[in-house]
C-alpha distance (Angstrom), angle and dihedral (degrees) to the residues before:
residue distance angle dihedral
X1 . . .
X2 3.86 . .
X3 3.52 117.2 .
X4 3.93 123.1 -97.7
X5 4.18 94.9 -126.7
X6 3.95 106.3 -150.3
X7 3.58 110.7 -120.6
X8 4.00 92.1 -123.8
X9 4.02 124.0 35.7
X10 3.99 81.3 -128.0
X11 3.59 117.9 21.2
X12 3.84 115.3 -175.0
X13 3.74 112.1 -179.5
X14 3.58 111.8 127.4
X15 3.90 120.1 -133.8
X16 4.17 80.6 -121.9
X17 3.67 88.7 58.7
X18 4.46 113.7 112.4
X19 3.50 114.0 -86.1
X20 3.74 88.9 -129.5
X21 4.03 90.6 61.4
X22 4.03 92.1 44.4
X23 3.84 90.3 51.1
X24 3.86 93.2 42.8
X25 4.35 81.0 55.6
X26 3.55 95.8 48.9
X27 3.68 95.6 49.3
X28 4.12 93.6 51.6
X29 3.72 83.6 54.7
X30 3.86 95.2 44.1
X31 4.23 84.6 54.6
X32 3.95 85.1 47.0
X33 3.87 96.5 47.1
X34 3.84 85.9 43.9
X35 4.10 98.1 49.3
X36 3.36 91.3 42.5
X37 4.09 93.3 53.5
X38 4.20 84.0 47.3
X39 3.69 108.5 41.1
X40 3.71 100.4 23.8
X41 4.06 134.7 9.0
X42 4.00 127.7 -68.1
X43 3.94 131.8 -175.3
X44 4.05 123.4 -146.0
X45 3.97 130.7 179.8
X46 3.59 99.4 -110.6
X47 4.22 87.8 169.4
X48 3.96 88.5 126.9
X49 3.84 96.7 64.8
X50 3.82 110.9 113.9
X51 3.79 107.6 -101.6
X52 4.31 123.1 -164.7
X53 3.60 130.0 163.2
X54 4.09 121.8 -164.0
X55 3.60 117.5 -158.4
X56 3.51 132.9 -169.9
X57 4.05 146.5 55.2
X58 3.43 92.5 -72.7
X59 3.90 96.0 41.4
X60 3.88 99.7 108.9
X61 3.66 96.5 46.2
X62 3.95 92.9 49.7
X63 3.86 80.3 52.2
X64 3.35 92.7 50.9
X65 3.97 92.2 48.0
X66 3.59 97.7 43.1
X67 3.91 105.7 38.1
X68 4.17 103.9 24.8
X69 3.68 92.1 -114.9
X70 3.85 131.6 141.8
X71 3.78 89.1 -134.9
X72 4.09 92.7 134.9
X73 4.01 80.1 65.9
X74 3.74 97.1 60.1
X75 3.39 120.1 110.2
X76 4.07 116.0 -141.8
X77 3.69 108.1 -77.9
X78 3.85 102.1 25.3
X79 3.39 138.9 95.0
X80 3.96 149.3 -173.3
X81 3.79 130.3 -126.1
X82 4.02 110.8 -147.6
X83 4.13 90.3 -172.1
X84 3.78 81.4 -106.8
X85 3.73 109.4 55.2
X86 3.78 138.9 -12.8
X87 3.97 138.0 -118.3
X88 3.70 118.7 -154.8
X89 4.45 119.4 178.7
X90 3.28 105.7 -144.6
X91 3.66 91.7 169.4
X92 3.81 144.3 16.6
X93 3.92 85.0 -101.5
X94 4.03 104.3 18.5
X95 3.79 124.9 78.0
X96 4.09 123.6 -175.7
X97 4.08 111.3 -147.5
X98 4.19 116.5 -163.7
X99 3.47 131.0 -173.9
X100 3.83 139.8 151.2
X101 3.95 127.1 -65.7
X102 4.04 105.4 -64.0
X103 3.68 96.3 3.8
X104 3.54 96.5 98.8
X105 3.89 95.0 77.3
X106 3.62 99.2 65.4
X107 4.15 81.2 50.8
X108 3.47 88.2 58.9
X109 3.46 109.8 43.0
X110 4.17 82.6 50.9
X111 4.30 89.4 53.1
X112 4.17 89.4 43.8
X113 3.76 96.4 38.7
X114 4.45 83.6 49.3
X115 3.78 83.3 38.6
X116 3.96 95.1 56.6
X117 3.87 93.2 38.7
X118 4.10 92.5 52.6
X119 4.14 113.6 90.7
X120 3.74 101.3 -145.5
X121 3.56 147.3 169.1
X122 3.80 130.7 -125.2
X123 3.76 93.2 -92.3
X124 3.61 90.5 48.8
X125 4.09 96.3 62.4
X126 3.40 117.6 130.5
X127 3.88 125.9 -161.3
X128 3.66 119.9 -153.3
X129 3.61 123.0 -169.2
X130 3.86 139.8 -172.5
X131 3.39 110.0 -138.0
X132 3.80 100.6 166.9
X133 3.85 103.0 115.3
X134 3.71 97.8 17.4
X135 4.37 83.5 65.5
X136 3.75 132.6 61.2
X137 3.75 122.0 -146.7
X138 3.96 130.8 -148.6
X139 3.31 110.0 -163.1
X140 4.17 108.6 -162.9
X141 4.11 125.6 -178.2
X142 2.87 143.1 -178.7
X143 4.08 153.3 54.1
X144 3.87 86.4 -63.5
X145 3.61 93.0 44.0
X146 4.02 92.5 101.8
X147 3.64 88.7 50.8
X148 4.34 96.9 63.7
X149 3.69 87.7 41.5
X150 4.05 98.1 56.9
X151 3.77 84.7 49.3
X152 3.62 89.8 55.8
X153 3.86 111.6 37.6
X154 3.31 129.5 21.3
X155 3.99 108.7 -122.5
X156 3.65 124.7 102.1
X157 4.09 110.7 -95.8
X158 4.08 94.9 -171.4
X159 3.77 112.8 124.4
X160 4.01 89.1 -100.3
X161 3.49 89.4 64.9
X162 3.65 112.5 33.5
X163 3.97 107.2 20.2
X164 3.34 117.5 176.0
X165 3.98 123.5 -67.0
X166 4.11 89.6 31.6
X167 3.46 133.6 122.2
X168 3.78 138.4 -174.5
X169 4.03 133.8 177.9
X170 3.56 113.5 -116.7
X171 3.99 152.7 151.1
X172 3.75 117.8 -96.6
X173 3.35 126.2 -177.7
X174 3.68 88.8 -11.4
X175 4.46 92.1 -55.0
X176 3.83 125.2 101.9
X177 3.94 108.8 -106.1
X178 3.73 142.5 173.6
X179 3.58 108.4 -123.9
X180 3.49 118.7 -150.7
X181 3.86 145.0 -172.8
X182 3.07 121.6 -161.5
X183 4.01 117.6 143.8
X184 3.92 118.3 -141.8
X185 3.74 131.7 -147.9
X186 4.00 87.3 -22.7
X187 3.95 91.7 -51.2
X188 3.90 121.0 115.3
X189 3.84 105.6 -105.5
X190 3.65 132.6 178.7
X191 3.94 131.0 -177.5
X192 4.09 125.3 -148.4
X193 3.85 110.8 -161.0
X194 3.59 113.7 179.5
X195 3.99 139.5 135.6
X196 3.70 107.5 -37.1
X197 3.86 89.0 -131.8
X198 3.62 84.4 75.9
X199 3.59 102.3 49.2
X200 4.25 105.0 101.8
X201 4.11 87.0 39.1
X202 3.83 93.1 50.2
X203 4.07 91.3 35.2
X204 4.08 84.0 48.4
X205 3.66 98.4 42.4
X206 4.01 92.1 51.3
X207 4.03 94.1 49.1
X208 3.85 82.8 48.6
X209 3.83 96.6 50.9
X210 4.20 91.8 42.3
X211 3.75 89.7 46.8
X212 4.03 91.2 106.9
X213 4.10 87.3 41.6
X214 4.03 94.8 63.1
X215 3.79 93.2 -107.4
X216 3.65 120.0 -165.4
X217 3.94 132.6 -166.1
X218 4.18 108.6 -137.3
X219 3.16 139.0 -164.1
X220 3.93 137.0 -127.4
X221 3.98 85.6 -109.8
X222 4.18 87.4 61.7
X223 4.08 91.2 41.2
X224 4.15 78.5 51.3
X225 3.61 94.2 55.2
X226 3.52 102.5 41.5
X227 4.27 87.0 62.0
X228 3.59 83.7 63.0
């Protein structure tokens, strides 16, 4: 799991101290986390987003079926936001579903249920696979977000490249990772999902290369807000 950073390298409120102070605290650091996600670059755990992948020839079409998607249409490398979950091709015949924590079961009893009802052939088979706990995410925002990423991977994150609602499979910081972009409340945003035995190396190993850029760990409360 990736580690919950403290807000301060020495916090010293005591749980005795009046509510009134403790609130005024958290909402300093809700301005910080939220500045910091604007003007600069920030990092939250986003592990508990619903992760599936659907593999095979016939994967976009039992998408398609199943969830009421174009996904068939998608060319390798893009993807379509529903308001509820995403689709991302990463290749010809392998497609990348998110959603938010514990919505990915009613996705997948939808694909299965489609899957079951569907006579096919061998070279129609299509493999379906949870991924939520198995994965780690990294979510990173922000204007300097681009800027950690080149320093980490080597593919090109200008706009050209990797508009928004794309994703592409690549190595970062030496580990295998889905990389996502998917821009939130009007604030670049991309998402890392990769082996979960990763997650505190790659979490560490960002923080370390946005050191210089101001970077700032946030929580779901700030990722609230900034929806607002």
């Amino acid at each position: 799991m990736i580690p919950t950073l403290p807000h301060s390298p020495n916090p010293q409120w005591s749980l005795h101290r009046p509510k009134r102070l403790a609130s005024s605290r958290f909402h300093r650091f809700l301005e910080v986390e939220l500045r910091a996600t604007r003007e600069r670059v920030s990092l939250a755990d986003l592990s508990a987003s619903g992760k599936i992948t659907v593999e095979g020839q016939q994967a976009g079409e039992r998408i398609q079926s199943a969830l009421h998607v174009d996904a068939p249409s998608l060319k390798i490398n893009a993807g379509l936001d529903t308001g509820s979950f995403g689709v991302y091709r990463l290749r010809k015949d392998l497609f990348f579903i998110h959603t938010a924590p514990a919505h990915e079961d009613s996705l997948l009893e939808s694909l299965e249920n489609n899957h079951l009802s569907q006579r096919s052939s061998p070279a129609d088979l299509v493999t379906i696979t949870d991924i939520t706990h198995g994965r780690a995410e990294i979510g990173i925002f922000g204007p300097s977000s681009p800027t950690i990423l080149s320093r980490l991977c080597g593919l090109d994150f200008h706009d050209s490249h990797l508009s928004n609602l794309t994703a592409k499979q690549s190595s970062v910081a030496k580990t295998t990772q889905i990389i996502t972009r998917h821009d939130y409340a009007g604030i670049r945003a991309y998402g890392l999902i990769g082996d979960r035995s990763f997650g505190v190396y790659l979490w560490e190993t960002a923080m370390k290369a946005g050191q210089d850029l101001g970077v700032t760990a946030i929580g779901m409360k700030a990722l609230g807000a900034l929806n607002r």
